[in-house]
N, C-alpha and C positions, 0 to 999 in steps of 0.2 A: 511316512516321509522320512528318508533319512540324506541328509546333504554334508560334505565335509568344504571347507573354506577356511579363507585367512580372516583375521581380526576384521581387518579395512574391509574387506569383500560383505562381511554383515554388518558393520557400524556406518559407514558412509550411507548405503541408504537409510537406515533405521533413523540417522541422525535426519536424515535429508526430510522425512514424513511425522517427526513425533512432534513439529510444533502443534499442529490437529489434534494432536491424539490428550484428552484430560485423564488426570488419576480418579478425579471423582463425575462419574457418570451417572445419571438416572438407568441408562441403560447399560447393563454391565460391559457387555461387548466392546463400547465402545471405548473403552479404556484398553482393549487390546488393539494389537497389529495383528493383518492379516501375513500370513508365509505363502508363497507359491512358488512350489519347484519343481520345474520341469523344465527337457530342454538344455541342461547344465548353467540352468540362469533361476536366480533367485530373484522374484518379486515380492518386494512391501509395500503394504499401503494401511494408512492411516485416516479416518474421517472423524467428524464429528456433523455428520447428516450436512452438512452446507458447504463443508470445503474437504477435497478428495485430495491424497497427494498415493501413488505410486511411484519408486524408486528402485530400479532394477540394477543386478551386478552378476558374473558372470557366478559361477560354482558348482562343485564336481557333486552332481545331484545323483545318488545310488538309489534312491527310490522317491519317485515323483509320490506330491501330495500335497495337499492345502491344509494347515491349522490357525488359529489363532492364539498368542499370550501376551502376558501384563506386558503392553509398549515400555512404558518407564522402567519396570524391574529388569525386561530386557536389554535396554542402552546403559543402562546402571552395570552389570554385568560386563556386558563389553568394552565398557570405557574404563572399569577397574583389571581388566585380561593384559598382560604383557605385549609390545607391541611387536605383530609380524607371527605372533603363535597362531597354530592351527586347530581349527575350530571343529566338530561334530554334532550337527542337532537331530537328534532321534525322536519319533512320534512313540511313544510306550502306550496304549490305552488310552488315558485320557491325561496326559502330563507329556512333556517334551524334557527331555534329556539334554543337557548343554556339558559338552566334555572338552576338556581344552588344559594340555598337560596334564596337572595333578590336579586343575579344579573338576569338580561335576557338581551342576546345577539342575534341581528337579523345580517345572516348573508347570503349573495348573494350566488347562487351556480349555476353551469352550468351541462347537461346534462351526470349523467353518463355512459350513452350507447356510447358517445364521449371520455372518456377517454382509451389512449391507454396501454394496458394490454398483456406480453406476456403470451401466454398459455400453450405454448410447445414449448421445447428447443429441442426433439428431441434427446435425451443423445446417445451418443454412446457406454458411460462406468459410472457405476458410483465409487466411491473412498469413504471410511472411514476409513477420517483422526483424531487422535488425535489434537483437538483445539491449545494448546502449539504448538505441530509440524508444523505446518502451518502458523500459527504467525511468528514460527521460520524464516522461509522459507522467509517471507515476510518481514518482520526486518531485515536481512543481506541482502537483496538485492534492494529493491526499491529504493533508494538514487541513485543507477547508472541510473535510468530510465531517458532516455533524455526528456526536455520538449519542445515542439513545433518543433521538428527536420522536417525537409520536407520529411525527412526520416520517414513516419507515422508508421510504422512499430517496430522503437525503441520508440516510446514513449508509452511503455508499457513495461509488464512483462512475459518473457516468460516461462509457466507452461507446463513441459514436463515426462510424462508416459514412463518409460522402463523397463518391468520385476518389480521387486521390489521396485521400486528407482523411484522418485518422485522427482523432480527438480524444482528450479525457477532460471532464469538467468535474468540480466538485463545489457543493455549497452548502451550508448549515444555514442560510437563510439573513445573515449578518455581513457572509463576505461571501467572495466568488474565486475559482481561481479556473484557468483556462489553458489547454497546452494542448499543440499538435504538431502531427509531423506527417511528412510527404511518405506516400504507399509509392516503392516503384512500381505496381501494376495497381488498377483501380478499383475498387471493393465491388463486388459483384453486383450490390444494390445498397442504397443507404437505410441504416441501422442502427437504434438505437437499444444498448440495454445496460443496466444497472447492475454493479460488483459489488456485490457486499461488504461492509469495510473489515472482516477479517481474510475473506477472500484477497483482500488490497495489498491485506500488509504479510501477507504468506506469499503474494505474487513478490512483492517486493524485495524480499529476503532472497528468494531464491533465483531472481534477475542477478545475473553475471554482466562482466563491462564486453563479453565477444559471443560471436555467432549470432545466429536468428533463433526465433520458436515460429512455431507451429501453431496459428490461434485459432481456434475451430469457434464460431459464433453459433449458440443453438437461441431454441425460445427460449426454455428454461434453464440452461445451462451454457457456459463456457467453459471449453479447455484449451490447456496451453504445453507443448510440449519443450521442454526446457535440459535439454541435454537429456539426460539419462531420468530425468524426474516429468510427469504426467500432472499436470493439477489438473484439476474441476472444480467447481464449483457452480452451486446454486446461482439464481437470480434472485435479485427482489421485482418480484409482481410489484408495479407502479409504474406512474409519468411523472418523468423526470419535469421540473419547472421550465416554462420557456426562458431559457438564460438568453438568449440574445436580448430579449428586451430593455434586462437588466444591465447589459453593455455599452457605458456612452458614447457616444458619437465623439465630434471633435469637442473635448472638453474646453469650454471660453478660455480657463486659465492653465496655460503649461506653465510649470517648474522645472528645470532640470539642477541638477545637485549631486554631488557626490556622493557613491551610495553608501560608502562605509560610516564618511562625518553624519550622515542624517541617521544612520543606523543607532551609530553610539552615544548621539543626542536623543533619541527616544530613549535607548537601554536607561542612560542616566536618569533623565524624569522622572524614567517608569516606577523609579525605586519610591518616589513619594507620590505616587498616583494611589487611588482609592482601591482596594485590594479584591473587592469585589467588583466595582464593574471596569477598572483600570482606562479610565477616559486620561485623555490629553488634550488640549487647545492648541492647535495650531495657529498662528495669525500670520498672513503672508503681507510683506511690505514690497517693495522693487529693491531687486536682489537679496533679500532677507526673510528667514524665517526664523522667527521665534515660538519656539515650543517649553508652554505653560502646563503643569499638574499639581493636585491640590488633593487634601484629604480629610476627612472628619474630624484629627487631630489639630487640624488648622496648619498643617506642616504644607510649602509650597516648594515647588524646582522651579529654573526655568531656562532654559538655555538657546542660543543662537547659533543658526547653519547660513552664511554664505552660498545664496541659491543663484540661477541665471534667475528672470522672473521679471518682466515687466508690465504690469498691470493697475488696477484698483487693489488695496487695501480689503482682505478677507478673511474672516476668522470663522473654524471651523472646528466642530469635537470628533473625536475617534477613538473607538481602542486600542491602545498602545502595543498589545500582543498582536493584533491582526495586519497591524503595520508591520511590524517586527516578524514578522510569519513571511509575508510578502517580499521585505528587501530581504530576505536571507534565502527565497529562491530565485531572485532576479542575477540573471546572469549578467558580468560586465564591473567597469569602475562606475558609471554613469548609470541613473534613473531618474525618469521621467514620470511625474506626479499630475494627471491632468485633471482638475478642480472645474466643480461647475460654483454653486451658489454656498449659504453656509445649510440648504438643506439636501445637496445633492452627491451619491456619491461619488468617490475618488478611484481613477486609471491609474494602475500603476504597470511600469514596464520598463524596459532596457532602452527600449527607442520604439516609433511607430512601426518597424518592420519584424518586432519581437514576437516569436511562436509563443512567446507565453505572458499572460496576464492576469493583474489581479484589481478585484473592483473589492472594494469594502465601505461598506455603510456609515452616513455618520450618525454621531449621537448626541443628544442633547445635553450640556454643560450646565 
């Protein structure tokens, strides 16, 4: 393989695939990138077995070839190169050559017929999504994804296909979070399947605010094409929880409130809330909430928010982070808190015709 390029032409994607890629691997390989040039187009790609990223740029390819070397050592390289200088990486034996000006870099490389490469996913449907819309989807809900649950099955996001309507749900089993948005054509058939939560947050990252992708849904894999960058990734084998269940109907008691003054009266509480399970008392009066926290030092907050709210007198415990999680992706000035008993949980949302929603558990005080 021998290719010549500008800086940008091998750092843009290199940067675009090395969140995947770890320095310390059980398997060596995997700490490399893969090179592919052919074509006068350079492809990289980066895995760690569960989430694929490929990143392509254009470059004056003199001899097609596929190798692999150390991802880190080579964006380390590139980002210390002067900017706009022109590049040369040569295959020698078993080492890759990087010359660029007065630098030359000799660099180890292992077989790329050994690096593992998904080739077909197998789609069952494919999806084009507006970029924004999908971002969306992923931004109101990841934060509920539980982390390391035994539960393997929540520690992801679940993306589901019905008629028009295109969903992401997420849950650790404590809170819930909900967001959808309209497909202009309607998903071939409904479908449901589960994203890994590093798969979530590598979508996440490399969601731009313009254009669409390209989402190809398989059994066990989805991809997504994202300008010039390919992801993949794994699924997690499971059933996802039946979440509608867990969705209240019309909750007895609406609150509505201003979302920032209830935001900043939990922040403040929270600061004397119990450190490890960070509970709060809510007690709702007509037009008034007062939120109470306490902690093993015997140290107490307590503060009062100006609600609409006309009802019975109700007091209620919560985690004060899963509050605080919730109003900080409710879109809007105004949220909407819909309360059943002091054992049941809490709606939260922008207004009843809000694409996105969050239910969370309460706890006992």
């Amino acid at each position: 393989m021998k290719i010549s390029a500008t800086r940008a032409e091998v750092l843009n994607p290199l940067q675009s695939v090395i969140g995947v890629v770890e320095r310390r691997q059980t398997m060596p390989i995997l700490a490399n990138v893969l090179l592919s040039a052919r074509n006068n187009q350079l492809s990289i790609t980066g895995t760690d077995l569960e989430v694929e990223l490929v990143a392509s740029s254009a470059a004056n390819v003199q001899q097609a070839g596929d190798v692999t070397v150390p991802g880190r050592k080579l964006l380390d390289i590139f980002r210390a190169l002067p900017e706009g200088v022109n590049v040369t990486l040569t295959t020698e034996g078993e080492r890759v050559i990087v010359r660029a000006g007065r630098s030359r870099f000799t660099l180890s490389c292992l077989p790329a017929a050994e690096y593992p490469v998904v080739e077909e996913i197998h789609a069952q449907q494919t999806l084009t999504v507006p970029q924004p819309e999908f971002r969306r989807l992923i931004d109101k809900t990841h934060f509920s994804m539980a982390q390391q649950d035994v539960r393997y099955y929540l520690n992801g996001l679940l993306i589901e296909t019905e008629g028009q309507s295109l969903r992401a749900v997420a849950t650790d089993g404590h809170r819930l979070a909900i967001c959808e948005c309209t497909l202009e054509k309607p998903a071939k058939s409904p479908q449901q399947v589960i994203v890994p939560r590093k798969g979530v947050l590598e979508l996440q990252r490399l969601l731009g605010s313009e254009g669409s992708i390209e989402l190809a849904i398989g059994t066990n894999h989805i991809r997504a094409q994202i300008g010039d960058v390919r992801f993949t990734s794994k699924l997690i084998d499971g059933r996802f929880p039946e979440y509608s269940r867990v969705i209240p109907g019309t909750p007895s008691h609406a609150v509505v409130s201003d979302r920032e003054l209830l935001r900043q009266a939990l922040q403040r509480t929270a600061i004397l809330s119990n450190e490890k399970y960070r509970g709060v008392r809510l007690t709702l009066k007509p037009d008034l909430l007062i939120v109470q926290a306490h902690n093993p030092e015997q140290e107490e907050a307590e503060d009062q928010v100006e609600v609409t709210y006309q009802g019975a007198e109700i007091e209620i415990g919560f985690n004060v982070t899963y509050l605080l999680d919730a109003l900080a992706a409710v879109d809007g000035e105004k949220v909407q808190v819909g309360l059943g008993d002091a054992n049941s949980s809490c709606l939260i949302r922008a207004d009843a015709t809000a694409s996105a929603r969050y239910v969370v558990m309460p706890m006992r005080l």
